[in-house]
Each structure stands twice: as C-alpha cells, then as structure tokens.
N, CA and C atoms as an extended XYZ file, in Angstrom:
231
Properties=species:S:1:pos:R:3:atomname:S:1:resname:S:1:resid:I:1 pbc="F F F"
N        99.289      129.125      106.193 N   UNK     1
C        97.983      129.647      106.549 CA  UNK     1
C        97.159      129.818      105.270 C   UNK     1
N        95.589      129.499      104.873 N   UNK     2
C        95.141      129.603      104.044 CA  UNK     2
C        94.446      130.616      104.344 C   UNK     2
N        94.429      131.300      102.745 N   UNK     3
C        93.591      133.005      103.455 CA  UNK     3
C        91.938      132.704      103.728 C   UNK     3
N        91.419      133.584      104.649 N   UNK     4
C        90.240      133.951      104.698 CA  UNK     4
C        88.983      133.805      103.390 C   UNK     4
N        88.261      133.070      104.062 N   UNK     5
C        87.088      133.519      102.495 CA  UNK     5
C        87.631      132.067      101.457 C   UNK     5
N        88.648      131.496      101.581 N   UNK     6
C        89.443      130.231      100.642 CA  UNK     6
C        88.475      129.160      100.879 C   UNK     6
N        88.083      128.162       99.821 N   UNK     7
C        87.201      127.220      100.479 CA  UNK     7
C        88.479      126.304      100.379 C   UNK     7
N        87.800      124.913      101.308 N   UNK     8
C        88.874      124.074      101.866 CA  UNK     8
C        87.960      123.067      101.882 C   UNK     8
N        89.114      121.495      101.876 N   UNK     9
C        88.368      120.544      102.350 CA  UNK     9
C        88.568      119.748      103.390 C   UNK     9
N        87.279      118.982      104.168 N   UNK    10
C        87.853      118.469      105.432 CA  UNK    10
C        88.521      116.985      105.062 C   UNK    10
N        89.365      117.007      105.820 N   UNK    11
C        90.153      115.664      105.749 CA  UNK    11
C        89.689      114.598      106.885 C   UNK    11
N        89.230      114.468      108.060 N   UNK    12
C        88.464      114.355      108.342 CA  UNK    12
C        86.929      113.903      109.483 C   UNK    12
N        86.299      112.911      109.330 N   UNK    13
C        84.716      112.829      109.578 CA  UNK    13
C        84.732      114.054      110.456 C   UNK    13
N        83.324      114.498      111.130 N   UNK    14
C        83.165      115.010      112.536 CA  UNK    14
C        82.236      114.623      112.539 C   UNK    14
N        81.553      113.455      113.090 N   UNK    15
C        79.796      112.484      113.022 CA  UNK    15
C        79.068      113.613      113.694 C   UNK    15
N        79.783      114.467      115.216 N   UNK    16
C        79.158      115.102      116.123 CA  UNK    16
C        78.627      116.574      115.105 C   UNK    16
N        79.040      116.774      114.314 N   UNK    17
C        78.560      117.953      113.239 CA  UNK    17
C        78.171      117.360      112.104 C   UNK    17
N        77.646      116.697      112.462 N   UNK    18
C        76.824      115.857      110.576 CA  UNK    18
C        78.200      116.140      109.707 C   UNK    18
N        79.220      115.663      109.402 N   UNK    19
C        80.133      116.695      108.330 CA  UNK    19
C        81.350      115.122      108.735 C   UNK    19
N        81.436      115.072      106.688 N   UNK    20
C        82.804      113.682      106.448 CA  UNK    20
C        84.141      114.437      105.761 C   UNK    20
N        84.784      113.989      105.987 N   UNK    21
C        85.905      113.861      105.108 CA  UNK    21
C        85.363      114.405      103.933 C   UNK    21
N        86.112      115.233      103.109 N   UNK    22
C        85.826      115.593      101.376 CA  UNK    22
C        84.436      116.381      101.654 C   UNK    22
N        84.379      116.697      102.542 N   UNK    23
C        83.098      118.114      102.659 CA  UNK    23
C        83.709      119.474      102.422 C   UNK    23
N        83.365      120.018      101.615 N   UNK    24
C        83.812      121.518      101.713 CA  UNK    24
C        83.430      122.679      102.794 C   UNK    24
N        84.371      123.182      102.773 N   UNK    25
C        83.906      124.482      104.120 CA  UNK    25
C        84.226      125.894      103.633 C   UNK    25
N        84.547      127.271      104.171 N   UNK    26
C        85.096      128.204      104.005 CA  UNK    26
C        85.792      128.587      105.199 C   UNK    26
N        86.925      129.094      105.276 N   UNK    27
C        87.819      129.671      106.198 CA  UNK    27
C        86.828      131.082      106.308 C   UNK    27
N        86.711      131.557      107.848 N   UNK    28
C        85.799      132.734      107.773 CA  UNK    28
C        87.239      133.339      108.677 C   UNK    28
N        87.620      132.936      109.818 N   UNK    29
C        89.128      133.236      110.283 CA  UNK    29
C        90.100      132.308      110.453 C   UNK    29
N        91.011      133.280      110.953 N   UNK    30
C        92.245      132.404      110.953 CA  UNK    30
C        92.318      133.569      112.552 C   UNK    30
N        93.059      132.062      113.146 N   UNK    31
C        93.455      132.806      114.692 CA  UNK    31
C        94.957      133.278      114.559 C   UNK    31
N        95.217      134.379      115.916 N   UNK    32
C        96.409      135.157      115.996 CA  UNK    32
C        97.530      134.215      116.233 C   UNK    32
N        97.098      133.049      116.675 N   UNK    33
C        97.980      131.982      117.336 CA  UNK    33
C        98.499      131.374      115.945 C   UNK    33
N        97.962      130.935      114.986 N   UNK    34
C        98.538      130.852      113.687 CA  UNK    34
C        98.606      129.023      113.554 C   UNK    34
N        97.534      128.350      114.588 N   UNK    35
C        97.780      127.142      114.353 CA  UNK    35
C        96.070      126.526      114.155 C   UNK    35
N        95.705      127.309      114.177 N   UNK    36
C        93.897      127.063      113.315 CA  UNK    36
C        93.026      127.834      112.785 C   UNK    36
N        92.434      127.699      112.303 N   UNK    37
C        91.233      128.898      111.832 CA  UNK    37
C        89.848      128.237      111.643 C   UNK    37
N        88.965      129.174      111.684 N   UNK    38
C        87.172      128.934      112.247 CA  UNK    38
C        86.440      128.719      110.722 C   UNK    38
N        86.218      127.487      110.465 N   UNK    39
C        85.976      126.993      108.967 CA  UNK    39
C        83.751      126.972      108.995 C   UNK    39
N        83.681      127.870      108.188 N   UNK    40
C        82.133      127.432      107.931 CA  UNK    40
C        81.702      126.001      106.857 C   UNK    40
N        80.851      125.375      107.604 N   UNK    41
C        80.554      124.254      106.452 CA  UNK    41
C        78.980      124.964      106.379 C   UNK    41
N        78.367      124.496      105.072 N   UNK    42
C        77.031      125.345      104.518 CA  UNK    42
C        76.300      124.217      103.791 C   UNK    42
N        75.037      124.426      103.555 N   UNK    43
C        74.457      123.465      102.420 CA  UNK    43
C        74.344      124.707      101.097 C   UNK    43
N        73.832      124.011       99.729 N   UNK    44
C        73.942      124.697       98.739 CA  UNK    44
C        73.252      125.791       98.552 C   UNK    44
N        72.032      125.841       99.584 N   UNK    45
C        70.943      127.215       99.623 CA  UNK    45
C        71.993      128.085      100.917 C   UNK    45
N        72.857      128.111      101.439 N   UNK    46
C        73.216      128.605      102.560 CA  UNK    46
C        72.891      128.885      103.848 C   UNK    46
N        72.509      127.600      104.105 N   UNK    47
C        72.341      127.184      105.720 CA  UNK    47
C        73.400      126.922      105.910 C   UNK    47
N        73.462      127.261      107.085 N   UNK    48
C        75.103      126.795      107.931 CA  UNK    48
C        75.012      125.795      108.544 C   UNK    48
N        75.558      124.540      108.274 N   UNK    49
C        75.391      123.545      109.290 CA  UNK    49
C        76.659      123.451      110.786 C   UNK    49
N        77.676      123.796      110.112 N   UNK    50
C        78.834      124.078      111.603 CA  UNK    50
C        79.784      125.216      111.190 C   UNK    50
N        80.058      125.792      112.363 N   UNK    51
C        81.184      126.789      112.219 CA  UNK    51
C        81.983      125.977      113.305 C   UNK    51
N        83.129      125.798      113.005 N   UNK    52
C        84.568      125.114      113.611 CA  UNK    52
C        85.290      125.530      114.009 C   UNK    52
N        86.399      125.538      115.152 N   UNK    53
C        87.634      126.302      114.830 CA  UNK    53
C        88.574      124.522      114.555 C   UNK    53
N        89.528      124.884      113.704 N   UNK    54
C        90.195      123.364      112.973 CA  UNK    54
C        91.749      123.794      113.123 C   UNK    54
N        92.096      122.951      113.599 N   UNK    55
C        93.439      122.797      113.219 CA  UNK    55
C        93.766      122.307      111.867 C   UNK    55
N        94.574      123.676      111.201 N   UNK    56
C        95.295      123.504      110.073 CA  UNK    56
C        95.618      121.883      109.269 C   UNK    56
N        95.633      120.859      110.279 N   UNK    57
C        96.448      119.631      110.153 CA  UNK    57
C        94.347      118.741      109.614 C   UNK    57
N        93.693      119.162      109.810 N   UNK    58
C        92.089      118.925      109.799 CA  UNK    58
C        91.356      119.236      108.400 C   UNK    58
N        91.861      120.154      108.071 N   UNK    59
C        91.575      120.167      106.762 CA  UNK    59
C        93.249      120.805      105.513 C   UNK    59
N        92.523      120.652      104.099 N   UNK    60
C        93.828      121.241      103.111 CA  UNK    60
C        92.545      121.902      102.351 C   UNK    60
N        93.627      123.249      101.344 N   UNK    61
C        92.875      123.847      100.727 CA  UNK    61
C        92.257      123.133       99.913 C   UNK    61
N        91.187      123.602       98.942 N   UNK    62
C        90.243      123.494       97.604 CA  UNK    62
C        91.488      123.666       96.854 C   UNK    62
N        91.653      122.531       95.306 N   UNK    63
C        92.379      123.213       94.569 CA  UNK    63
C        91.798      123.313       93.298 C   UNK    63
N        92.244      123.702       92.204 N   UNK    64
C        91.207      124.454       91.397 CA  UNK    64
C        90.641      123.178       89.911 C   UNK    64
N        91.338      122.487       90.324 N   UNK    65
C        90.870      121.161       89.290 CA  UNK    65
C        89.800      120.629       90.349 C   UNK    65
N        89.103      120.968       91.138 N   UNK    66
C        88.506      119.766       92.118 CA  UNK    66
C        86.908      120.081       92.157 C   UNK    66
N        85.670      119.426       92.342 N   UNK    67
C        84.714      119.583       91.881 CA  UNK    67
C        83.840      118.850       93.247 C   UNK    67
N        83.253      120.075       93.911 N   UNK    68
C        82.230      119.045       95.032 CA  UNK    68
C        81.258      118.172       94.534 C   UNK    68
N        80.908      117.515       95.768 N   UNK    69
C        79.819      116.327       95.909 CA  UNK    69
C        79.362      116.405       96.358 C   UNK    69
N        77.651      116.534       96.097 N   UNK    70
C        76.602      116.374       96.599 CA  UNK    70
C        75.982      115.394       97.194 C   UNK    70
N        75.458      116.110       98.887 N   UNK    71
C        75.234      114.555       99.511 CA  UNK    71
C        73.988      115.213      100.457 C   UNK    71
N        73.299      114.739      101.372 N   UNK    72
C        72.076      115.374      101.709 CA  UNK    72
C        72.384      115.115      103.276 C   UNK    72
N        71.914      116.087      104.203 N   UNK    73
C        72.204      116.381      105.505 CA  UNK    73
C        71.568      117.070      106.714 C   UNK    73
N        71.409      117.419      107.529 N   UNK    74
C        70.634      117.874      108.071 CA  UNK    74
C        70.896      118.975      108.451 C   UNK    74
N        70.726      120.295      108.351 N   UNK    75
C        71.078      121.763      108.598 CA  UNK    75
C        70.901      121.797      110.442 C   UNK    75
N        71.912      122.447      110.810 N   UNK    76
C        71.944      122.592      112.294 CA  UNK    76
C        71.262      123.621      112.365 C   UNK    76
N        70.428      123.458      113.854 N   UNK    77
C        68.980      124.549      114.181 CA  UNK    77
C        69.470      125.329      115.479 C   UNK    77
C-alpha cells in the first residue's frame, strides 16, 4: 500500500480522463479493502483534472531520482 499524500505514477493511458501513462497523481486515499486507492491527477497551478479510484496494479510509486514532464491538457470542468 502506498501511503496517503505519496505522489505516484500512472502506468497506464485513461484517454476517457485526458491522463497517459508517466502522468503523475497523488494518493488522497487508500480503501479499507486494501486493493486500491483514490489517486488525484492536477495541472501545475492546481486544477484537478481527475480523481480515480485505481487499482494498485494501475499505477507504482514516484521514486526519488525521477523528474516530471510537462505536457498541456485540458482541466476537467
């Protein structure tokens, strides 16, 4: 289980949420069931473009050598 608040990356696409592979998100929960948790993806001013719930197997953590990429998108309304 990755803790709460951990950023993560998606492994991947979801076309239906604007959001690829190698997008970063944040874990906001983790469910009691212990087999997903509800990942925020954001743009860099902090719009939220999707909140998820993901199976564990959907994304892996951020690790600390790793450096996002900037890409341009459309903020969900």
């Amino acid at each position: 289980m990755i803790p709460e608040y951990s950023s993560v990356v998606l492994l991947e696409d979801r076309p239906d949420e604007g959001l690829r592979s190698g997008d970063v998100g944040v874990v906001v929960h983790n469910y009691a069931s212990g087999d997903r948790a509800e990942v925020e993806f954001m743009t860099l001013n902090g719009d939220t473009i999707a909140v998820l719930p993901l199976p564990f197997s959907a994304f892996r953590a951020a690790s600390q050598n790793e450096i996002p990429h900037v890409r341009s998108v459309e903020a969900a309304e």
